[in-house]
DOGU-724481 format. One record per residue: residue number from 1; x, y, z of N, C-alpha, C in turn. Coordinates in pm, 1 decimal. Example, Ala and Ser with C-alpha at 12.3 -4.5 7.8 and 13.67 -1.06 7.14 Angstrom:
2
rec n=1&n.east=1319.0&n.north=-569.0&n.up=780.0&ca.east=1230.0&ca.north=-450.0&ca.up=780.0&c.east=1320.0&c.north=-330.0&c.up=780.0 .
rec n=2&n.east=1285.0&n.north=-225.0&n.up=708.0&ca.east=1367.0&ca.north=-106.0&ca.up=714.0&c.east=1290.0&c.north=3.0&c.up=787.0 .
***
This chain:
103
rec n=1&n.east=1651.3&n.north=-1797.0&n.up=61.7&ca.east=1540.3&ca.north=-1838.1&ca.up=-23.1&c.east=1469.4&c.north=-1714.0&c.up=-76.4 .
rec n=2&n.east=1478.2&n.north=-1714.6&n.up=-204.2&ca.east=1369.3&ca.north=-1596.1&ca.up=-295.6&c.east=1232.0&c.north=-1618.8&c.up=-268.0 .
rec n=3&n.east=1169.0&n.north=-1520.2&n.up=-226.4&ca.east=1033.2&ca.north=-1550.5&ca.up=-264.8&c.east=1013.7&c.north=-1540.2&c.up=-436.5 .
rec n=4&n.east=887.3&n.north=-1616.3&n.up=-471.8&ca.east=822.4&ca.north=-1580.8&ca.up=-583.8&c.east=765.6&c.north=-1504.3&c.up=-588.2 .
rec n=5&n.east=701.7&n.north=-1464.8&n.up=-725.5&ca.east=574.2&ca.north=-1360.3&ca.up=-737.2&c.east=459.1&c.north=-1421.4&c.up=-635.9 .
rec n=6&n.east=443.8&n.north=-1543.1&n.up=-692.8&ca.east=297.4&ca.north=-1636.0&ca.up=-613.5&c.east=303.3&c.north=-1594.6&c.up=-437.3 .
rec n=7&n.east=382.4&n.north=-1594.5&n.up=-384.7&ca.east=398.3&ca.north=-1574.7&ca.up=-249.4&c.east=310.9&c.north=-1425.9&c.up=-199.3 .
rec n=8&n.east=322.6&n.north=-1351.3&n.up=-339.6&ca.east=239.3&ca.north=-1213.0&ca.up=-300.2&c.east=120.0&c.north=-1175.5&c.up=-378.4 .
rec n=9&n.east=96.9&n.north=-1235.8&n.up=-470.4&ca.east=-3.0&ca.north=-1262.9&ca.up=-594.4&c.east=-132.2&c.north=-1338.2&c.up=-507.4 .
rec n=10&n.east=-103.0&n.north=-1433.5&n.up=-469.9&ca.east=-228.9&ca.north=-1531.6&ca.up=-366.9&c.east=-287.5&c.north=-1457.5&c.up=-260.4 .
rec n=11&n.east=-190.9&n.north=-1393.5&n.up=-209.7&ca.east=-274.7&ca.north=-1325.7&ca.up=-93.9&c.east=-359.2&c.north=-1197.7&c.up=-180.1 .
rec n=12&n.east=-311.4&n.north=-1132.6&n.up=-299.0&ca.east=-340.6&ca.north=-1027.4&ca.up=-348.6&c.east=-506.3&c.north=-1094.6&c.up=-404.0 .
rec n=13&n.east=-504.8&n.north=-1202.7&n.up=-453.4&ca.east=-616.4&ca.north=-1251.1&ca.up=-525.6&c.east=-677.4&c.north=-1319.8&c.up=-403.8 .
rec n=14&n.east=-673.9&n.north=-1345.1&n.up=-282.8&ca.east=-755.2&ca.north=-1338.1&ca.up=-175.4&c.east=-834.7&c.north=-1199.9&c.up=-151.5 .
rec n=15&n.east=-748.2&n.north=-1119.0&n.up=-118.0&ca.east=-796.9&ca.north=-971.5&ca.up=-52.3&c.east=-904.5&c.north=-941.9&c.up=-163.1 .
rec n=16&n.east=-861.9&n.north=-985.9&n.up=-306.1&ca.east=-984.5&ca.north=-919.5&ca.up=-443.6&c.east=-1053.1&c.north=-982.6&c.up=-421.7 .
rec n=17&n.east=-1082.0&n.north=-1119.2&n.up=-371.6&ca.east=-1214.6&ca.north=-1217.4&ca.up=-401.3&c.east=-1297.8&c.north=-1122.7&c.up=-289.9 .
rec n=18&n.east=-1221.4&n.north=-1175.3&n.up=-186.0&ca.east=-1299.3&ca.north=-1119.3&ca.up=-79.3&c.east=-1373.1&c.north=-962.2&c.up=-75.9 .
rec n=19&n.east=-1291.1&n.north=-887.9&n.up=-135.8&ca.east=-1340.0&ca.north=-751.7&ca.up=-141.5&c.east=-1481.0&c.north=-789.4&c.up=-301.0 .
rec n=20&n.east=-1450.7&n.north=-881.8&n.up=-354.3&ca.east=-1592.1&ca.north=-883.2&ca.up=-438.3&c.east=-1728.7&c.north=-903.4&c.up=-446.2 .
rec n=21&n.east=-1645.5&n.north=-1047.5&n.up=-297.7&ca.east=-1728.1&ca.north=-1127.5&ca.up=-258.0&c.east=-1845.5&c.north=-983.9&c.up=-132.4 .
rec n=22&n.east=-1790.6&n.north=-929.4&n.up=-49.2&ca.east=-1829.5&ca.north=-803.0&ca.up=16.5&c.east=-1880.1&c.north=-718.3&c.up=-72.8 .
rec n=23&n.east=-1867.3&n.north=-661.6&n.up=-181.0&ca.east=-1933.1&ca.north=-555.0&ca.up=-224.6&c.east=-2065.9&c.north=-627.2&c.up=-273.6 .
rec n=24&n.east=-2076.1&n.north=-764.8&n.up=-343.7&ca.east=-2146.0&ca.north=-811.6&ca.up=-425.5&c.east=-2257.8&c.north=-822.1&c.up=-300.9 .
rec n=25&n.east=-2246.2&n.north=-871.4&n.up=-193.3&ca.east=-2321.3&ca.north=-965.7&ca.up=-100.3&c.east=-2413.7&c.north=-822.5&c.up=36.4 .
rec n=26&n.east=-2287.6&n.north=-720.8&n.up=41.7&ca.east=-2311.2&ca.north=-640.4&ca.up=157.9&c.east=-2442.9&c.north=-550.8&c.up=107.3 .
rec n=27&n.east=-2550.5&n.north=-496.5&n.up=170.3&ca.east=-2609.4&ca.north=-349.7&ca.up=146.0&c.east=-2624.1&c.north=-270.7&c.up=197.1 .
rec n=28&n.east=-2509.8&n.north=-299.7&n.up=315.8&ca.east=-2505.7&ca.north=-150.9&ca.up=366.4&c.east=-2397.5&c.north=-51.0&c.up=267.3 .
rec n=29&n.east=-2388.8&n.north=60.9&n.up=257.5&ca.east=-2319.7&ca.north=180.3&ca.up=135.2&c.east=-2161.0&c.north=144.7&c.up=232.6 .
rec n=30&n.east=-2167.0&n.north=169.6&n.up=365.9&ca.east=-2026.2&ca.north=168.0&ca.up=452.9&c.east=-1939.0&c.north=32.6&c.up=431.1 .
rec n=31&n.east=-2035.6&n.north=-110.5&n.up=425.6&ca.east=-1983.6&ca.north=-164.7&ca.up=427.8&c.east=-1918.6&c.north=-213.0&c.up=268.4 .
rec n=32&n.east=-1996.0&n.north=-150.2&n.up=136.5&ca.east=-1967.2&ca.north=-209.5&ca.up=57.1&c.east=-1824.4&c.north=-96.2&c.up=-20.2 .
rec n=33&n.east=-1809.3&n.north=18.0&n.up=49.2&ca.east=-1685.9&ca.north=115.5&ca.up=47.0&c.east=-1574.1&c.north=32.3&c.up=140.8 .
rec n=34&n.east=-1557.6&n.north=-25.1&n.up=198.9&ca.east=-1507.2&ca.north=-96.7&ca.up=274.7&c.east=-1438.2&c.north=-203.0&c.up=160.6 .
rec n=35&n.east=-1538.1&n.north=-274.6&n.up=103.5&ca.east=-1516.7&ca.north=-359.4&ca.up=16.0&c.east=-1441.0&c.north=-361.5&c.up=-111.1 .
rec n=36&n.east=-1468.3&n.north=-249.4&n.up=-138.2&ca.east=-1430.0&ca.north=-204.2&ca.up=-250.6&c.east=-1270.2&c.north=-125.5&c.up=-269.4 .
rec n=37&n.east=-1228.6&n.north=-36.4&n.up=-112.1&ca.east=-1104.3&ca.north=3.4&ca.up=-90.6&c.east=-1009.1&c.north=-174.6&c.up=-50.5 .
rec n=38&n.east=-1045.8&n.north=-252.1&n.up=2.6&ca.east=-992.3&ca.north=-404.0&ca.up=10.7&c.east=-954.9&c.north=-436.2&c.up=-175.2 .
rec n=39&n.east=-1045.1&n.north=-378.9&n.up=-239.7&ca.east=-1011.7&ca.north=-425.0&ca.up=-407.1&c.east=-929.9&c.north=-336.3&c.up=-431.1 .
rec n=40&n.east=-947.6&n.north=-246.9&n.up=-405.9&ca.east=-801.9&ca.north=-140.7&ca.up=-432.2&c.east=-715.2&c.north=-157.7&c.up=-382.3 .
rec n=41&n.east=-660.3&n.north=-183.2&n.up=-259.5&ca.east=-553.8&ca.north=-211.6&ca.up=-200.0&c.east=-484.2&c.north=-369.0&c.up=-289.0 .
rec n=42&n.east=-584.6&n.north=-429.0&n.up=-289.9&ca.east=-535.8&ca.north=-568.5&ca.up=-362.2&c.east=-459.7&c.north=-548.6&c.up=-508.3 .
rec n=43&n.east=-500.7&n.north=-454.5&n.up=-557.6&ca.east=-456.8&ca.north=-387.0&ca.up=-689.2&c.east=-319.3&c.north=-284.1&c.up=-712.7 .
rec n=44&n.east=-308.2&n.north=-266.0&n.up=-569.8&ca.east=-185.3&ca.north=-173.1&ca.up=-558.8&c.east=-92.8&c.north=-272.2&c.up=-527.2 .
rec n=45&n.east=-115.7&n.north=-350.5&n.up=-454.4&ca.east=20.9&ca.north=-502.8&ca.up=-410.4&c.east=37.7&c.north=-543.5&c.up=-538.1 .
rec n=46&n.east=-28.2&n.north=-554.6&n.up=-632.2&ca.east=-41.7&ca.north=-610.2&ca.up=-725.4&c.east=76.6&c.north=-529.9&c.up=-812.4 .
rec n=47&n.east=49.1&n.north=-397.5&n.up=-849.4&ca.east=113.6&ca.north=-319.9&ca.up=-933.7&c.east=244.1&c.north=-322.3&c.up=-857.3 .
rec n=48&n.east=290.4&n.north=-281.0&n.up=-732.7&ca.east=452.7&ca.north=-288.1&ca.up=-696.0&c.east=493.5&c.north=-465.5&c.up=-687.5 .
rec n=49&n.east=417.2&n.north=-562.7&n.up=-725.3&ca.east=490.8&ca.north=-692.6&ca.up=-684.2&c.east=508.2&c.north=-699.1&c.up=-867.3 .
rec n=50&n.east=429.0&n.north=-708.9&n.up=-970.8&ca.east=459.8&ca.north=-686.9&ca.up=-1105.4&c.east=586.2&c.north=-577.3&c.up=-1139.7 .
rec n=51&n.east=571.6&n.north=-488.9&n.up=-1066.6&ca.east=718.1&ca.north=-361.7&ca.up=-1086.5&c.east=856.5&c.north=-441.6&c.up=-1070.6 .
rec n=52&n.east=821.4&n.north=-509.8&n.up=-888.9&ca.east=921.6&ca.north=-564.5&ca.up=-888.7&c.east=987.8&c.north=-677.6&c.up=-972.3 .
rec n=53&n.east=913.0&n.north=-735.9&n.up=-1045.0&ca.east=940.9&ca.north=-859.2&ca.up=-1116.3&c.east=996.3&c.north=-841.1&c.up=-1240.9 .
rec n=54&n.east=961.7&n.north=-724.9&n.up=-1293.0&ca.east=921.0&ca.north=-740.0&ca.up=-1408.0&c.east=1052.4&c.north=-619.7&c.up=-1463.5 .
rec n=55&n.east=1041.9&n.north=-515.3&n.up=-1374.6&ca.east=1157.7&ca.north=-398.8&ca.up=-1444.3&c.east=1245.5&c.north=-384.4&c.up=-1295.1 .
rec n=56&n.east=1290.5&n.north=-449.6&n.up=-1205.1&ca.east=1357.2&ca.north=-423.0&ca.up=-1096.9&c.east=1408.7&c.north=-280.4&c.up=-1104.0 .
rec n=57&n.east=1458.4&n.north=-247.7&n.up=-1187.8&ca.east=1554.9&ca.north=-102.1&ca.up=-1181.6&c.east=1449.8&c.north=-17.1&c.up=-1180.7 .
rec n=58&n.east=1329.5&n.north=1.7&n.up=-1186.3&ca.east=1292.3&ca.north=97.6&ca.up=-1205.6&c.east=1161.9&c.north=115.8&c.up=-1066.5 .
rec n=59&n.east=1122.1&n.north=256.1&n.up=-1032.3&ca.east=1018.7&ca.north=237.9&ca.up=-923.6&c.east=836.5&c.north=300.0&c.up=-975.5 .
rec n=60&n.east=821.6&n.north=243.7&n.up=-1105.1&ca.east=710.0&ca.north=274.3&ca.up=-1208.2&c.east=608.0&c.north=256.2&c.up=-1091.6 .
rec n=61&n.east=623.6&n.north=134.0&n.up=-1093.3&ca.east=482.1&ca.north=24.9&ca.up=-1045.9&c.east=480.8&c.north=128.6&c.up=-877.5 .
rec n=62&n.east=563.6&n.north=183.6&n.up=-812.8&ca.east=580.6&ca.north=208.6&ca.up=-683.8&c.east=499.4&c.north=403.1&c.up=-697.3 .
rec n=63&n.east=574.0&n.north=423.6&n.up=-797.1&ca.east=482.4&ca.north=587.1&ca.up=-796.6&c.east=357.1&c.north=563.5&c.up=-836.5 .
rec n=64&n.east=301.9&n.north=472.0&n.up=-942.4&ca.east=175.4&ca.north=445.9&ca.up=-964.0&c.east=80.2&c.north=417.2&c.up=-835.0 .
rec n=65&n.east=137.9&n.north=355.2&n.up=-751.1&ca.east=67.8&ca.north=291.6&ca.up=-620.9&c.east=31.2&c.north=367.7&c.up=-550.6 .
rec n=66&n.east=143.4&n.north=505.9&n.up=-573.2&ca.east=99.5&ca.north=611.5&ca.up=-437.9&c.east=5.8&c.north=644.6&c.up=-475.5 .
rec n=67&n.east=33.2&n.north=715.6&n.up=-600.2&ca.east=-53.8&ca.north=756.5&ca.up=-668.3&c.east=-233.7&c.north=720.6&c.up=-652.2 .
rec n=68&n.east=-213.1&n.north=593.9&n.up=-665.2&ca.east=-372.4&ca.north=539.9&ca.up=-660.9&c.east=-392.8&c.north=511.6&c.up=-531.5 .
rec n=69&n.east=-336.2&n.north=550.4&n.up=-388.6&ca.east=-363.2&ca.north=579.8&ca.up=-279.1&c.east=-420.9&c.north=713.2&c.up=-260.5 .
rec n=70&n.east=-323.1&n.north=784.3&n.up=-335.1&ca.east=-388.0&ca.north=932.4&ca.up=-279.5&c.east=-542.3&c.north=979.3&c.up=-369.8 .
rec n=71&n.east=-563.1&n.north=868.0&n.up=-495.0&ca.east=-682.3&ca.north=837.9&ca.up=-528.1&c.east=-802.0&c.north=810.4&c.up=-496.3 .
rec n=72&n.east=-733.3&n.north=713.7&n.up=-403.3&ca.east=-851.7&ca.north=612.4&ca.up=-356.9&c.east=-863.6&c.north=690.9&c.up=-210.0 .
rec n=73&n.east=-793.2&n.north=775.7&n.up=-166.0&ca.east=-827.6&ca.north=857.6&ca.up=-16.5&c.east=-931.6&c.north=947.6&c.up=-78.2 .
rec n=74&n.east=-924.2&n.north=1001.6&n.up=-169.0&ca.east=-1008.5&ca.north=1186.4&ca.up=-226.1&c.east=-1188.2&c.north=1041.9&c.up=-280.5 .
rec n=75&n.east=-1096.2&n.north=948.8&n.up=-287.8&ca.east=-1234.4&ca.north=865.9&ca.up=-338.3&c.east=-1322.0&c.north=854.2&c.up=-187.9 .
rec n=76&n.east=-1235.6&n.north=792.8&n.up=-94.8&ca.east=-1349.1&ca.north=744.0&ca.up=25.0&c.east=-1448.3&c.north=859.6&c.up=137.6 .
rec n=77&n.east=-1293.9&n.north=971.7&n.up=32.8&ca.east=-1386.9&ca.north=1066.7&ca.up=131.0&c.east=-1490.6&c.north=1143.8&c.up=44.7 .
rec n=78&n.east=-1509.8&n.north=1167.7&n.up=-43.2&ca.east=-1602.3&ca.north=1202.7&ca.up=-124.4&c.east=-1684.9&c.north=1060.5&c.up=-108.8 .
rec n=79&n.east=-1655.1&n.north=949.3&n.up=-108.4&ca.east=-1794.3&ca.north=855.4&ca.up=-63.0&c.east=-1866.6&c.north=860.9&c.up=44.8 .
rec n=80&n.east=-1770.3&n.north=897.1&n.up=144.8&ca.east=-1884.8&ca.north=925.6&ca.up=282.3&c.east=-1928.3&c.north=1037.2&c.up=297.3 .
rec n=81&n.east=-1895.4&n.north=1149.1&n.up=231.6&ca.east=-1935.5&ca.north=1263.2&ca.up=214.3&c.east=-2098.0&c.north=1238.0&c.up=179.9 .
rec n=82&n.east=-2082.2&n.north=1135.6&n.up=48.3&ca.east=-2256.1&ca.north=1105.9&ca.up=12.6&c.east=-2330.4&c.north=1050.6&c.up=39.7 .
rec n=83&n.east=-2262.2&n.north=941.7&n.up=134.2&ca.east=-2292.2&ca.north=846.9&ca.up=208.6&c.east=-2386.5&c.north=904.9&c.up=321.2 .
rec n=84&n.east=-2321.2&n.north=1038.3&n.up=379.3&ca.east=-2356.0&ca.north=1128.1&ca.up=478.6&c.east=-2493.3&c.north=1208.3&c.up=444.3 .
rec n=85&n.east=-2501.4&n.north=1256.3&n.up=313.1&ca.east=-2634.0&ca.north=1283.9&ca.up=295.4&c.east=-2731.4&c.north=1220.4&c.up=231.3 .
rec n=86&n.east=-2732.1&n.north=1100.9&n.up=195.2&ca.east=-2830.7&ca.north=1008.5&ca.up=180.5&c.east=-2863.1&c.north=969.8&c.up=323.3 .
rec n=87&n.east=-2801.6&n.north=944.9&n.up=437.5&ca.east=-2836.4&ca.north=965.9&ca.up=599.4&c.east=-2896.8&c.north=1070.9&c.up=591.8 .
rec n=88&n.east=-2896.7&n.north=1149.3&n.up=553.0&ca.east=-2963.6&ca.north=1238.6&ca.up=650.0&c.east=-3118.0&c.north=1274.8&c.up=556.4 .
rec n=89&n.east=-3111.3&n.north=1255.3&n.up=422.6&ca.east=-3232.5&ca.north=1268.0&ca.up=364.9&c.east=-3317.9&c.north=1102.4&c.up=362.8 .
rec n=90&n.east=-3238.8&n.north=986.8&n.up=367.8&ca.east=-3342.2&ca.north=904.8&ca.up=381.9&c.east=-3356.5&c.north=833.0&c.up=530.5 .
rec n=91&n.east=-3286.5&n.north=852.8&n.up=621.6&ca.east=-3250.6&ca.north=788.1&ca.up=763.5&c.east=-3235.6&c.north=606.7&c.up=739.9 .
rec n=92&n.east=-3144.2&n.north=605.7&n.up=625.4&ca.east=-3096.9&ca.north=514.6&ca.up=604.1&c.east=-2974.6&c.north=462.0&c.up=515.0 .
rec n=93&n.east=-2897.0&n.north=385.4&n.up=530.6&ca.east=-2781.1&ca.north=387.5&ca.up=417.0&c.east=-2771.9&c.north=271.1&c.up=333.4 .
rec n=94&n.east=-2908.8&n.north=195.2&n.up=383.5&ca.east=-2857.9&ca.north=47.4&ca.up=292.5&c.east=-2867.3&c.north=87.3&c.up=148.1 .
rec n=95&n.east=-2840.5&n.north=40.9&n.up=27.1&ca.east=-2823.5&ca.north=77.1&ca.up=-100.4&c.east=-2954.3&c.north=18.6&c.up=-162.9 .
rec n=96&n.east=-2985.4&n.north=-62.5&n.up=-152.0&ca.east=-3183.4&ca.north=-79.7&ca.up=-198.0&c.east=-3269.2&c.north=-10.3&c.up=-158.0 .
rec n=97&n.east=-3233.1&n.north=67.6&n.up=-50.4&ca.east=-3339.7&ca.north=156.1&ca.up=-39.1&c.east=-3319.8&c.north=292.8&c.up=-128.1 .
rec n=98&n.east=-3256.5&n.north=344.1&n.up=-193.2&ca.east=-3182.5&ca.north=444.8&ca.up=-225.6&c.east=-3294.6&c.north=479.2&c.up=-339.6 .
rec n=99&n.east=-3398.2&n.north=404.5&n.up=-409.2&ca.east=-3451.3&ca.north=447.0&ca.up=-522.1&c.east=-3586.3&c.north=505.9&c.up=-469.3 .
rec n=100&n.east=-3591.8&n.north=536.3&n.up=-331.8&ca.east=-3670.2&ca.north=621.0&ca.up=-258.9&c.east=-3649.7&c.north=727.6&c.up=-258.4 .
rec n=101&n.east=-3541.0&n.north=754.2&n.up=-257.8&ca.east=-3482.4&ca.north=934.9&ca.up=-300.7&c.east=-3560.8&c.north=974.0&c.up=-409.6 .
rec n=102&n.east=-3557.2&n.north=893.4&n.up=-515.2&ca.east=-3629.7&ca.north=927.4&ca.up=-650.6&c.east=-3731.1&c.north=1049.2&c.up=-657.2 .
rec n=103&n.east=-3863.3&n.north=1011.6&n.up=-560.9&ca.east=-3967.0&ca.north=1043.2&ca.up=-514.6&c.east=-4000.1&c.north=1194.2&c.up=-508.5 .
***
């Protein structure tokens, strides 16, 4: 039995809701980086299950993916990097408080 696309597409458009549903809802900064790498990851299944479907011979969709892994790593760590000093200048990380820095 073949799988379909749908077999990997549904779970992919789970992991995005959910990672939307988390960034939209969370205020802590950790948890909504959290949220947001869940939308990325959902986006990379996405690009190698379209590769596979769509050009089999070729591994486009598969270098793109790394690619936006080794993206989304230089991303999370440059997020907690800032994440890290908004701790330490406001002794807090929720994201509503953040327009206290202003000051």
């Amino acid at each position: 039995m073949e799988l379909t696309m749908l077999y990997y597409l549904i779970p992919s458009l789970i992991m995005f809701s959910c990672g939307v549903y988390g960034f939209i809802t969370r205020k802590n900064m950790i948890a909504m980086l959290i949220s947001l790498e869940l939308m990325l990851n959902s986006v990379d299944i996405n690009f190698v299950v379209f590769n596979r479907y769509l050009y089999p011979e070729t591994h486009d969709g598969m270098f793109f993916t790394l690619f936006a892994i080794a993206i989304a790593a230089a991303e999370t760590a440059l997020a907690i990097a800032i994440i890290i000093n908004v701790f330490r200048a406001a002794k807090n990380i929720n994201a509503a408080d953040l327009t206290k820095m202003k000051h």
